[in-house]
C-alpha positions in Angstrom: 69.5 96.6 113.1 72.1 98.6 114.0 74.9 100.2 111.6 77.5 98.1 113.5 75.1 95.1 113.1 74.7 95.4 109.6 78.6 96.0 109.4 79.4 93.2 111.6 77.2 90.9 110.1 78.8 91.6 106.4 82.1 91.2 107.6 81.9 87.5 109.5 83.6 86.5 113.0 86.1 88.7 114.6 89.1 87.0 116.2 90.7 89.7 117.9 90.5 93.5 119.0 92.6 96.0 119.1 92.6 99.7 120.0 93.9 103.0 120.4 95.3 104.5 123.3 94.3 108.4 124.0 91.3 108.7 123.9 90.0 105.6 123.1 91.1 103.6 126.3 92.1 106.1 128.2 90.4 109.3 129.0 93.4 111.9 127.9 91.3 115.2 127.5 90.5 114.9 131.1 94.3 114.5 132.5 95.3 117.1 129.9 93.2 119.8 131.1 93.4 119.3 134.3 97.4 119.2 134.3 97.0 121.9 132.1 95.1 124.2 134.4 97.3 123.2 137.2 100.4 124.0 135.6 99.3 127.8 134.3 96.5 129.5 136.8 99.7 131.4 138.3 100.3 132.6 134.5 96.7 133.2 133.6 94.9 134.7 137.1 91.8 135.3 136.8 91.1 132.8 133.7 87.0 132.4 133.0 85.7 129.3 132.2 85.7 130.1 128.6 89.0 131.2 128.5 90.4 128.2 130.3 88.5 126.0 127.8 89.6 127.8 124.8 92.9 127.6 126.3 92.9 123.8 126.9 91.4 123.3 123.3 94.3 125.1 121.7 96.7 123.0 123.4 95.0 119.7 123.3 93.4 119.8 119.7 94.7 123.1 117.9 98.6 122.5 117.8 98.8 118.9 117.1 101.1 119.4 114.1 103.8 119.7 117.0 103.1 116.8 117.9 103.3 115.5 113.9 106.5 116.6 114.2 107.9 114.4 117.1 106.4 111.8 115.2 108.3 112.4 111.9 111.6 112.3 114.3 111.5 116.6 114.5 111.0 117.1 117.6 111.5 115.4 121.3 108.2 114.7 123.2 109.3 117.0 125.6 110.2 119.9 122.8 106.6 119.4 121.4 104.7 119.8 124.5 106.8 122.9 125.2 105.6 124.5 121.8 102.4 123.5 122.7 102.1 125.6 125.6 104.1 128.1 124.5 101.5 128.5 121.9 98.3 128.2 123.9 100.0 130.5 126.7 100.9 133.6 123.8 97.3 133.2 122.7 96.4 135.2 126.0 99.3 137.1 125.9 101.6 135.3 128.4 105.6 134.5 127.4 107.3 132.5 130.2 110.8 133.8 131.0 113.2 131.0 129.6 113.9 127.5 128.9 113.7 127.1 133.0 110.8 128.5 133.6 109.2 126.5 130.2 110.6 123.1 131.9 108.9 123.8 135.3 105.8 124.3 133.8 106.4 121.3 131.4 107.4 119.1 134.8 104.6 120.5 136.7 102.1 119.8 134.4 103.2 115.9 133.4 102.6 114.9 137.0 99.0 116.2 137.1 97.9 114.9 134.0 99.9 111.6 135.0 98.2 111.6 138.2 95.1 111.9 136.7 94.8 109.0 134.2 92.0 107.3 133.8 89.9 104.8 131.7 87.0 105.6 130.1 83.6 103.7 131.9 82.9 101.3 129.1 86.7 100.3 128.9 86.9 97.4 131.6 83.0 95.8 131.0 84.1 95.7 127.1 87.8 93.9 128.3 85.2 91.3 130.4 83.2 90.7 127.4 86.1 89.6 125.1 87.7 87.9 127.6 84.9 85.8 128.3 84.6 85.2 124.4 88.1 84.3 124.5 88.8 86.9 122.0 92.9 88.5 122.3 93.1 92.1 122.4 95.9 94.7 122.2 96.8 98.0 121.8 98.4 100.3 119.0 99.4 103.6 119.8 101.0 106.6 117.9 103.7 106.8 120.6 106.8 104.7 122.0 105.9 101.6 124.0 107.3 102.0 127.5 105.7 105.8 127.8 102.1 104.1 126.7 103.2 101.2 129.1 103.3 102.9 132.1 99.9 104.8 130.9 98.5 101.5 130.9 99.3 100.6 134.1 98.5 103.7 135.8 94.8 104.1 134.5 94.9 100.0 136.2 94.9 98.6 132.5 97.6 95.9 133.3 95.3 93.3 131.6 96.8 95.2 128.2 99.7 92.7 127.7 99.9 93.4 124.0 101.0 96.9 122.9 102.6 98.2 119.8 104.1 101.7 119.8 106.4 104.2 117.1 109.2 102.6 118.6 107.8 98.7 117.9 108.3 98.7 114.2 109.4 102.2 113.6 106.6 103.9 112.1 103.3 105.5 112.9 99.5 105.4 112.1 98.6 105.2 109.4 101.5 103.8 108.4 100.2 99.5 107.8 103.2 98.2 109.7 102.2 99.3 112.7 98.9 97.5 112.6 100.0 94.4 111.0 102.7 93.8 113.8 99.5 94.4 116.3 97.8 91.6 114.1 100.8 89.3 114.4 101.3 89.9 117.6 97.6 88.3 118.4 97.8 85.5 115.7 95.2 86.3 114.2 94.7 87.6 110.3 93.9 91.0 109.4 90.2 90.5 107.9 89.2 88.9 111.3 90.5 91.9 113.5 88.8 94.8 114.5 91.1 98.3 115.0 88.8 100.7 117.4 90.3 104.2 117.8 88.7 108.0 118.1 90.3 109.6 115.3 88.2 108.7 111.9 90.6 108.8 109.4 94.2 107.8 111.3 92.3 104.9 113.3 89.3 104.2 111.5 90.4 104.9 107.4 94.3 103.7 108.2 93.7 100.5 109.8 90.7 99.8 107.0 93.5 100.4 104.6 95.6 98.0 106.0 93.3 95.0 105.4 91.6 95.4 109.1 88.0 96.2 110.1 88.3 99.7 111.4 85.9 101.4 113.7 85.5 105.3 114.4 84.8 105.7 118.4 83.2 109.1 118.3 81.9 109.5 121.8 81.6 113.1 121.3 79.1 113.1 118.4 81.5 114.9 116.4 81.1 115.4 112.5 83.3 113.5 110.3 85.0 116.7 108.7 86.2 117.6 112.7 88.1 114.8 113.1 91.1 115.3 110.2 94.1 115.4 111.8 95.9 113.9 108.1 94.6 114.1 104.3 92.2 111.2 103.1 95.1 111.0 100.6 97.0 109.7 103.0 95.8 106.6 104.5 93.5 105.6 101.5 89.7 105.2 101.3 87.4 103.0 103.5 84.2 104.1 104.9 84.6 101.9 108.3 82.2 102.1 110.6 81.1 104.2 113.5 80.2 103.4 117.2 79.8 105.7 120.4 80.7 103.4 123.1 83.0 100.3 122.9 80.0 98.5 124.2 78.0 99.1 121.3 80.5 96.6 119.5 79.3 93.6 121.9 78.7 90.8 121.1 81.8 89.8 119.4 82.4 86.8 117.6 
């Protein structure tokens, strides 16, 4: 038996699913680095494929406390992702030439990764399974609804009807709220709902700590101690439980 089996089997029926966004549904990193490269090959000429992969890890996983800071109401989503670049870009040595030249880039590199949205492969035959179990399912996402709306839609996820973002109840993972209003949202009760999302202790630890079944969706294999984007101290304790595709949670119910 499986560690999901055994967990699942502990915890008793599950009447609804909910899940994370980046990431999670949607396969971010991809859109990211290709928007990424897009946007900056005229900056960086000549770019290995090392350097363009350190490049897209710095802005994609090693200056996330900008994007902590839009969160805590700091910075616009548009300020953060110019620090972001501006950051990965002076790591090779490159300064852009003013505020213009930073909101080209920003603008040229939102369409690609826009354009390039997609869901991950397990996404839509998981969706089938709980709709054929007649199980309700949303999403809860660390940003504001109608950007993660049109997300949604554009990686064809339209069947998504329930959605919680920042802006919903005005906090942000871990924070309960925003969990509980995805909870109340699909009538169920907290105890009988899993939360699915790719970051350990924000996804999986939070949504434990606020009275749901969380699950850690490490597709990459990745240690626990790589995936600490806040302090344990934060969100509480809860061990959770860890799949590497959504379909290793089937069958539901």
């Amino acid at each position: 038996m499986s560690e999901f089996e055994v967990f699942q089997q502990d915890a008793g029926r599950v009447t609804g699913v909910l899940l994370d966004i980046d990431d999670t549904l949607v396969d971010l990193e991809f859109a990211m680095t290709t928007g990424l490269r897009s946007a900056s090959e005229h900056l960086l000429p000549g770019l290995d494929a090392a350097g363009w992969q350190r490049f897209s890890r710095i802005f994609t996983h090693e200056t996330t406390h900008f994007y902590d800071r839009y969160l805590a109401g700091e910075l616009s989503f548009q300020e953060q992702r110019i620090l972001r670049g501006r950051t990965a870009l002076a790591h090779f040595g490159v300064h852009m030439p003013g505020e213009d030249a930073e909101l080209a880039w920003v603008s040229h590199y939102a369409s690609i990764q826009e354009a390039h949205v997609r869901p991950f492969a397990d996404v839509h035959p998981f969706l089938d399974a709980l709709d054929a179990a007649g199980i309700p399912y949303g999403a809860v996402s660390n940003n504001v609804h109608s950007y993660q709306r049109a997300k949604l839609d554009r990686a064809g996820l339209q069947r998504i009807a329930v959605l919680v973002g920042t802006d919903t109840v005005g906090v942000a993972k871990p924070d309960p709220a925003i969990f509980l209003e995805g909870v109340r949202l699909l009538g169920g009760s907290p105890a009988e709902t899993l939360y699915v999302g790719d970051n350990r202790l924000i996804d999986c630890v939070g949504s434990t700590a606020a009275g749901l079944r969380g699950v850690w969706l490490n597709r990459s294999g990745n240690s626990p101690d790589s995936n600490t984007r806040v302090n344990e101290e934060t969100v509480g304790h809860g061990d959770g439980s860890t799949v590497s595709s959504l379909l290793d949670l089937l069958p539901l119910g």
